[in-house]
C-alpha positions in Angstrom: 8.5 78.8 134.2 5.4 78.6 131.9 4.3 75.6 134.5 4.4 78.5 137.5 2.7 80.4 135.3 -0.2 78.4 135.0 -0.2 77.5 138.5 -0.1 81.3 139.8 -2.4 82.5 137.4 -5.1 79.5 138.5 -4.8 80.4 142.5 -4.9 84.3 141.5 -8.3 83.5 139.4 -9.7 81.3 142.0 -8.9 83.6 144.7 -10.7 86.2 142.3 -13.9 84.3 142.0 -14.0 83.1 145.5 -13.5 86.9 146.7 -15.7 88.2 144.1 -18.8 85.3 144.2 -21.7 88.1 144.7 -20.3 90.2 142.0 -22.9 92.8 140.9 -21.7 92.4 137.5 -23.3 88.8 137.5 -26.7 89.8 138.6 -29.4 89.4 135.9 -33.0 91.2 136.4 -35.7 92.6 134.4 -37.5 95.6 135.5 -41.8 95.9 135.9 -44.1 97.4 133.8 -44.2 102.0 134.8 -40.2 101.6 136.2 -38.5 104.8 136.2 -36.4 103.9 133.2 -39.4 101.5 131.3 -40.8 102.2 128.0 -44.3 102.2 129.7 -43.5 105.2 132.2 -46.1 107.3 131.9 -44.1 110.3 133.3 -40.7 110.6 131.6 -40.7 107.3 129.5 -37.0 105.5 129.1 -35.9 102.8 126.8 -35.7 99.8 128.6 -38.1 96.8 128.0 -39.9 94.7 131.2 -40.1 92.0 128.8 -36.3 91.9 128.5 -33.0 90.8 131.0 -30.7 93.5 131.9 -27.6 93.1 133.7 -25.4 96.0 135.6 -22.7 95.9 132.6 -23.7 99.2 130.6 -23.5 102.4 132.3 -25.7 104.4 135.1 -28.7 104.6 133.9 -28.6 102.1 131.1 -27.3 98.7 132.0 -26.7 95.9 129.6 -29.9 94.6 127.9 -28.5 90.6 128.0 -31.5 88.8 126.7 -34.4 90.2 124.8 -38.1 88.9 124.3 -38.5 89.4 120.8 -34.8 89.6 119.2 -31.7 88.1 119.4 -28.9 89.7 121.7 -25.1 89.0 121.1 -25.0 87.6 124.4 -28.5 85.0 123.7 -29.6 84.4 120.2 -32.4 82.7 121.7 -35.9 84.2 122.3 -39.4 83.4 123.0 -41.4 85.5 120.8 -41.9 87.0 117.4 -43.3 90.4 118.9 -44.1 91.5 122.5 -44.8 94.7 122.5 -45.7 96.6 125.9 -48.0 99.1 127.1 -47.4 102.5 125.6 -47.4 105.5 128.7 -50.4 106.9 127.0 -52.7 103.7 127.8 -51.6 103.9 131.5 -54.7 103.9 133.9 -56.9 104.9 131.2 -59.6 103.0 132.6 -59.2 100.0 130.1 -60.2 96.6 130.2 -58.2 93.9 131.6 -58.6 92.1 128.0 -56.0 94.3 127.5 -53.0 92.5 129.4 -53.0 89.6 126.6 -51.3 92.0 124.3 -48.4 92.6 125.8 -45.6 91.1 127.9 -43.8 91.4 131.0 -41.5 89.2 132.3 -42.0 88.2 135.8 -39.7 85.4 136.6 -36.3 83.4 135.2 -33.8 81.1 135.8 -30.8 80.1 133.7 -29.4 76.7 133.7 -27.2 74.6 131.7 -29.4 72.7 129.8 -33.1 71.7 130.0 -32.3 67.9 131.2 -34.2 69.1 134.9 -35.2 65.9 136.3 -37.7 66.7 139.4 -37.7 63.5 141.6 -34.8 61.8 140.2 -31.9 61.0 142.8 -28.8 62.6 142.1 -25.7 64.1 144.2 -25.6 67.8 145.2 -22.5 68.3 143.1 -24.0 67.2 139.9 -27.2 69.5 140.5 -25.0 72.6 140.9 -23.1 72.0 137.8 -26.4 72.4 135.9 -26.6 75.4 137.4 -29.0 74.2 140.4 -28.0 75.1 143.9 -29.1 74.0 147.3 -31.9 74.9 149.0 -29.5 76.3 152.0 -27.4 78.5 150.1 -27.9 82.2 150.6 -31.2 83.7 148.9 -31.7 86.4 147.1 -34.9 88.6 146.8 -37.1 91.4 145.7 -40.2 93.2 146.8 -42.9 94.3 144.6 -43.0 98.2 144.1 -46.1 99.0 143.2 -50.2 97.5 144.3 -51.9 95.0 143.7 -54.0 96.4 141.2 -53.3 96.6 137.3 -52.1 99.2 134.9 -54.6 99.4 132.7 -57.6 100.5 134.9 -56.1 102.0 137.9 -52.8 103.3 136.1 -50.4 101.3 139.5 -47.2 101.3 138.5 -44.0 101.9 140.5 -43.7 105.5 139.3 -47.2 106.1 140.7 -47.6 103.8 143.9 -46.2 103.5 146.9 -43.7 101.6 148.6 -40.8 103.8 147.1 -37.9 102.0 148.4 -34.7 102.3 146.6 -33.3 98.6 147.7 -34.2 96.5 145.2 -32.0 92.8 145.9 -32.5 91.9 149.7 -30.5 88.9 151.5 -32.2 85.7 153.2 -32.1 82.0 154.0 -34.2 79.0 154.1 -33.5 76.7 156.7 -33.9 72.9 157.5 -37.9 72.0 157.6 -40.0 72.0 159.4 -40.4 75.5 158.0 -40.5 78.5 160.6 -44.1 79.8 161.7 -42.6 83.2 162.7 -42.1 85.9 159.9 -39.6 85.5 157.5 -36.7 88.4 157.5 -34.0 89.6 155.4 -31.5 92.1 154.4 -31.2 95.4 152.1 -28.0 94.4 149.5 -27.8 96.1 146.4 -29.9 99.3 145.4 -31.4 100.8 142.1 -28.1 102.6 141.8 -26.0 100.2 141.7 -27.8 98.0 139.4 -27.4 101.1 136.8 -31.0 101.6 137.1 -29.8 104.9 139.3 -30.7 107.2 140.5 -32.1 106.2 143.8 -35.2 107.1 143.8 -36.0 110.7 145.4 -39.6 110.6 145.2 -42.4 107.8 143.7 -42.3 109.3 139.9 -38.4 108.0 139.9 -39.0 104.4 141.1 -37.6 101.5 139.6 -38.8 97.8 140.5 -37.0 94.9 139.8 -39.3 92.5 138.6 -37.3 89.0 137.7 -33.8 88.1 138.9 -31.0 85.2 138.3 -27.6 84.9 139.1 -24.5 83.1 138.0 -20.9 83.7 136.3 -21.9 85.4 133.3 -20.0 83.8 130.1 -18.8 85.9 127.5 -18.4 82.9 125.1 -21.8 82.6 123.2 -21.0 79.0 123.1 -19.8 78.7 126.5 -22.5 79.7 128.9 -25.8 78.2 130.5 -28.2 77.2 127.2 -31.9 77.1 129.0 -33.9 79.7 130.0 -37.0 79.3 132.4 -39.3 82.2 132.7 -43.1 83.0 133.7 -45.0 86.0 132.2 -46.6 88.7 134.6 -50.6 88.5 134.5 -50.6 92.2 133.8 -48.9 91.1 130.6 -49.1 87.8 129.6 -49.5 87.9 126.0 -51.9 85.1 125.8 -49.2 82.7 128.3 -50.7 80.7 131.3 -49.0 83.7 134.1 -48.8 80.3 136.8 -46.8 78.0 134.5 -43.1 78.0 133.6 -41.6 78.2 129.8 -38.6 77.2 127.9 -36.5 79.0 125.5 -33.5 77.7 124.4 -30.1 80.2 123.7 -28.9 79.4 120.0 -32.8 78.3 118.6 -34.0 81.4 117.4 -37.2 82.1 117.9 -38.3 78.9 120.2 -40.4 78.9 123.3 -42.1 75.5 125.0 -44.7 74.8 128.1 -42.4 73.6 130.6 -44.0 73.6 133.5 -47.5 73.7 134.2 -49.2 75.3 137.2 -51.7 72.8 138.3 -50.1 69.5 136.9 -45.9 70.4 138.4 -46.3 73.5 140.6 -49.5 72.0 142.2 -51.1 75.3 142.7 -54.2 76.7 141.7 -55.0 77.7 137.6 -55.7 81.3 138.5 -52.4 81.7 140.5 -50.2 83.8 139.1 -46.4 83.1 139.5 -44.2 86.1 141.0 -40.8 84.9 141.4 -39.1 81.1 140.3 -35.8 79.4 141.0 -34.3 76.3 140.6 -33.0 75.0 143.9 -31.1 71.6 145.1 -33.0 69.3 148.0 -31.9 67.2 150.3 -34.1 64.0 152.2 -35.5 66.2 154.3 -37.1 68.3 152.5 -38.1 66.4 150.0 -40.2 64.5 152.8 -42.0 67.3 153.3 -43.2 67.1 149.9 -43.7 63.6 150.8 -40.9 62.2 149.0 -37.9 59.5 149.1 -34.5 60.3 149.2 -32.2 58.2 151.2 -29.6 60.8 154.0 -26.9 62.0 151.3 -29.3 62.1 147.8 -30.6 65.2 146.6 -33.0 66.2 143.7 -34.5 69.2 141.9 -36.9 71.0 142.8 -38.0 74.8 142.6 -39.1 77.8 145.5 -41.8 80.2 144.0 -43.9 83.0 145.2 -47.2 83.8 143.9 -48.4 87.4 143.2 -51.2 89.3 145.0 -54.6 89.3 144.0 -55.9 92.0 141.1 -58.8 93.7 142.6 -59.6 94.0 138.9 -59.7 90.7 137.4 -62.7 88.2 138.5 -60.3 85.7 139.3 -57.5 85.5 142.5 -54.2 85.6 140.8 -52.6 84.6 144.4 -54.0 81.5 144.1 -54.8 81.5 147.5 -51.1 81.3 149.1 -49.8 84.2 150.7 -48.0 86.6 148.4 -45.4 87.0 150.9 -44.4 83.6 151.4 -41.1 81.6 149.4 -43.1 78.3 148.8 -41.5 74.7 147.6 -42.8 72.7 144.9 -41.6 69.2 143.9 -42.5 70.1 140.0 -44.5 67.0 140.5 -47.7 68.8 141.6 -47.1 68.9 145.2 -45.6 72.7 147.1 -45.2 72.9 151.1 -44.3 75.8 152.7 -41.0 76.8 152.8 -41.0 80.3 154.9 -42.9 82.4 157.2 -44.0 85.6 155.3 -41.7 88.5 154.5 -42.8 92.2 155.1 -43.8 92.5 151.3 -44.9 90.5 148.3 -42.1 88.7 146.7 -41.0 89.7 143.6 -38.2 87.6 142.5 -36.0 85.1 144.0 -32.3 83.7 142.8 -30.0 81.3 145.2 -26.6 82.5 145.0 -23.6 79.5 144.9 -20.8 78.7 147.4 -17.6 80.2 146.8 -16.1 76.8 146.2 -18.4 75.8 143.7 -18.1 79.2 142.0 -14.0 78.7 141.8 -15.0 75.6 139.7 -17.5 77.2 137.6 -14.7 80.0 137.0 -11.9 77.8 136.3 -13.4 75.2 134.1 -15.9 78.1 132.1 -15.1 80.9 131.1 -12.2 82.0 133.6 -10.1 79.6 131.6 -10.0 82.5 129.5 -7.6 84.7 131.8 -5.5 81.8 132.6 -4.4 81.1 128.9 -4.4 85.0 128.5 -2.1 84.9 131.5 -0.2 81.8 130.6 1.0 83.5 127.3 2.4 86.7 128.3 
């Protein structure tokens, strides 16, 4: 009897998993400097922090804060940075300097994988990439548009509570497929609003806009111990608190206070030192495109890699945080110092990007994690 048990309680949990593998629930996002709800609204400030990870576990209004940038969390004791403070509403388009977005932080991309063993280059089976949390390049993508302008906060006050496009669907649906890249324009789906992220309510007007600003997803762990331990993030120019905005850092979960240069823009990207990255995820490549970055995989071997977007230029900076690319354009870098092309352009500058598993792989995640957890709860009454 206890045998069935087990057995009924694995197929009911895979089902579960398999049924549920976009679960909202799982969705991890930070929100952008001026959001409805920030700290930094300069209309009706809120409480939540764009330097921090949120997830839709809280209640409307207030999701879960699940990492922070300057404390620990239950969830992630980890964090990057002694103190990052933000903008206060007050300094909002008060015609400041742009010296003044090294003083603060915003978080404008992440990615969460098992461990920080990433091995760009090396050949290696799809199965074993998606374990770590890395998954193919052809799975379904996920994506945000950017809210507010181009410009900056601190001299022309854009923010999303004060710019145009007010649009309250803030995860859209896409997919890359096989290279040669398409020419035409890229094209995706409206998923998951403000509402039901908990950053509700949809916006009725520009002063109640909410942007999501960084986003991962995977089976959230509620075992401190049990979860993904590496987290890969790129500050916002607008915010950088004296970080390079185009390269990619490292802060491990149980280290405290730790944060490390993973990835630099010019040497692993291969994009320019001015370019400012938007949006970053970990994805899984096959041979063929890996020879458009003008590698060597044999048919069947796979490697790591990363897509990326870059954000538009800031009309007032002297530099071109795009980098030259197109803002609305998923690029492909081997983190080797080589990117190709990996899209037409969207409708909008690209925000953030995640790549959401298959359901199979998800079933494994769930029954070999943390889902282990409902079987032995099941298994004992």
């Amino acid at each position: 009897m206890r045998k069935v048990r087990l057995y009924i309680a694995g197929a009911i949990m895979v089902a579960a998993v398999a049924q549920g593998q976009e679960a909202i629930t799982n969705y991890l996002y930070s929100t952008d400097i001026g959001s409805d709800l920030d700290i930094s609204d300069p209309n009706t400030p809120g409480s939540m922090d764009a330097g921090a990870i949120y997830t839709p576990r809280g209640n409307p209004g207030s999701p879960l804060q699940w990492k922070d940038d300057d404390s620990p969390t239950p969830q992630w004791p980890g964090y990057p940075f002694a103190n990052a403070p933000q903008p206060t509403p007050s300094e909002i388009g008060q015609q400041q300097g742009t010296d003044k977005y090294g003083d603060y932080f915003d978080l404008d991309a992440e990615d969460q994988l098992l461990d920080e063993n990433v091995s760009p280059g090396q050949s290696t089976t799809k199965e074993a990439l998606e374990h770590a949390g890395i998954y193919s390049i052809y799975n379904p993508v996920r994506l945000s548009y950017d809210d507010d302008g181009a410009p900056g906060w601190a001299k022309s006050g854009d923010v999303p509570v004060t710019a145009p496009p007010d649009d309250a669907n803030e995860i859209h649906g896409t997919q890359i497929s096989s290279p040669p890249p398409p020419l035409g324009p890229g094209t995706s789906t409206p998923l998951f609003d403000e509402d039901t992220l908990q950053l509700g309510p949809n916006p009725g007007g520009v002063g109640d806009d909410d942007d999501v600003d960084a986003l991962d997803w995977h089976p959230l762990v509620e075992d401190p111990q049990g979860g993904f331990q590496a987290r890969y993030f790129s500050p916002d120019h607008e915010a950088n608190l004296g970080q390079d905005p185009g390269s990619i850092y490292l802060t491990l979960r149980n280290s405290g206070q730790n944060v490390t240069l993973a990835f630099d823009d010019v040497n692993n990207l291969g994009i320019p030192e001015d370019a400012d990255v938007d949006a970053f995820e970990f994805v899984a490549i096959d041979d063929q495109w890996n020879e458009e970055l003008n590698g060597s995989l044999q048919p069947g071997e796979w490697t790591a890699a990363a897509i990326f977007s870059v954000d538009e230029d800031d009309p007032d900076t002297p530099i071109d945080e795009s980098g030259g690319l197109d803002p609305k354009v998923i690029y492909l870098t081997d983190l080797a110092g080589h990117y190709t092309v990996a899209t037409g352009p969207y409708s909008n500058d690209i925000d953030a990007l995640t790549v959401i598993p298959e359901p199979g792989v998800l079933a494994l995640i769930g029954l070999f994690g943390g889902g282990m957890l409902f079987v032995r709860r099941f298994f004992l009454m």
